[in-house]
Steps between C-alpha positions, in 0.01 A plus 500: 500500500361754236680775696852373541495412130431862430734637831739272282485681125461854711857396654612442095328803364642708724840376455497571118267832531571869554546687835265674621508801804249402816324810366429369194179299366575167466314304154457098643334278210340230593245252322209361663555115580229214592599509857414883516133417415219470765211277415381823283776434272672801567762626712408457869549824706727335779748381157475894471635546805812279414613674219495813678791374702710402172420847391642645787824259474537568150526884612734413744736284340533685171618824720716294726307599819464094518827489563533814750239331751666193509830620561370659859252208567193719430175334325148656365145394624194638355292681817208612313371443107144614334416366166230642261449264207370610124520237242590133505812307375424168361713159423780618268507916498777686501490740748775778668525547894660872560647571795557858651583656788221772640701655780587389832386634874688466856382115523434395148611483133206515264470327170265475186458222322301517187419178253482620128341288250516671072529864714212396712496502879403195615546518885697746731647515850652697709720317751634636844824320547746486837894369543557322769819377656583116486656604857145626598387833454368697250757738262370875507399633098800745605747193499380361211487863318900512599582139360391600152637863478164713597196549342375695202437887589124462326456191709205607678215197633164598354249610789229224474773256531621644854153491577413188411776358682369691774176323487641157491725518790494296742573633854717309774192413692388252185189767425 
């Protein structure tokens, strides 16, 4: 319930805030709820998870890609995420989620996704995102590269990340 409140003021926010480009960082604040808390009393890492996907809508809808996908009956999955985790929130911090696009390969779009806490990293994660067609299919990064006008010139995705995606790849034989 916790999330569709928040997927709720993200939908108002948005609404009232300022535009931003898909190459942009988008800021997301957020504040650290009871039902984000493990039995450590703080926030559990699969609530972390969660608010990586409001990041990544708040990104979208604030430079109208939202919008673009649905219109041709397109739709994001995450394919791959890795995590690394510094500090802890706790019940009732304030905290920023920024969201930023790395770069994107012949599959893939790539993503980071860092929590800030008073300047502090908290957690960050790179995220390996696909389209996919409601139709079936999956929509090419060239397609979706066309729908919102090109990419940046500098746009360039770092080499670990290409390697790491690499790594974690799995093959059509399920190895």
């Amino acid at each position: 319930m916790n999330l569709y409140f928040r997927l709720f003021l993200l939908r108002l926010r948005v609404r009232r805030g300022p535009r931003l480009s898909l190459w942009d960082e988008a800021r997301t604040p957020f504040r650290v709820t009871l039902t984000d808390l493990d039995p450590l009393r703080h926030v559990n890492n699969g609530k972390y998870l969660s608010l990586l996907d409001l990041g990544r809508l708040d990104l979208m809808l604030r430079a109208g890609f939202w919008d673009a996908l649905r219109d041709r009956g397109w739709f994001p999955v995450v394919a791959a995420q890795t995590i690394t985790y510094k500090r802890s929130l706790t019940l009732g911090q304030r905290f920023d989620l920024r969201t930023r696009v790395l770069g994107v390969d012949e599959r893939s779009v790539y993503l980071e996704q860092t929590f800030v806490r008073r300047g502090g990293v908290v957690a960050r994660a790179v995220v390996q995102a696909r389209f996919l067609r409601s139709g079936g299919g999956h929509v090419s990064p060239a397609e979706l590269l066309d729908a919102v006008g090109g990419a940046p010139e500098d746009l360039a995705l770092p080499a670990w990340v290409a390697a790491w995606a690499s790594a974690v790849r799995i093959s059509g034989d399920g190895s």
